[in-house]
N, C-alpha and C positions, 0 to 999 in steps of 0.2 A: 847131512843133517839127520839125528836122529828119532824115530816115529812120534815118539810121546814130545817131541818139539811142533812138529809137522801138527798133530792130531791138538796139540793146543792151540797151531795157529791157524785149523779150522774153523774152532768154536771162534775166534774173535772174527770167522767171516772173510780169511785167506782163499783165494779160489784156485793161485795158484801150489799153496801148500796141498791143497786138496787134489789138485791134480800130480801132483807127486806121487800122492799117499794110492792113487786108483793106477796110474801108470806099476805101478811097482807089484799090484796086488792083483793084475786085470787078470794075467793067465790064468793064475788061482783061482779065480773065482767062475770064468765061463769053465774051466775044467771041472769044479763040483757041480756045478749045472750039470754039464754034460754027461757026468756020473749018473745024476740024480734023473735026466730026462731021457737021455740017451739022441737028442737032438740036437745037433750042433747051433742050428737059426735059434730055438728056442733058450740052448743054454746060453749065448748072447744077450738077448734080451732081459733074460734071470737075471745073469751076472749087470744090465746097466743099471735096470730095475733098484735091485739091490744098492749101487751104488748111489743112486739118487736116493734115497730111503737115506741113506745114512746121512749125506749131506744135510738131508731135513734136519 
């Protein structure tokens, strides 16, 4: 399936299109963390952080 299918069937409240959409994007994003902190524990919580944000 592709993102912009996924990322619209967020907004209607999909939990598991949404976990597609974070499975797919999770290394990426503790890896800018990890960039950005230089702490593995921390760049985790960034990256979950983040992804709940977005959920909102």
């Amino acid at each position: 399936m592709d993102e912009v299918s996924l990322v619209k069937r967020c907004q209607q409240g999909d939990l598991d299109a949404f976990g597609i959409l974070v499975e797919h994007y999770r290394v990426k994003a503790v890896r800018t963390a990890y960039l950005l902190t230089g702490r593995m524990d921390i760049a985790e919580d960034v990256a979950h952080e983040a992804f709940v944000q977005c959920y909102r």
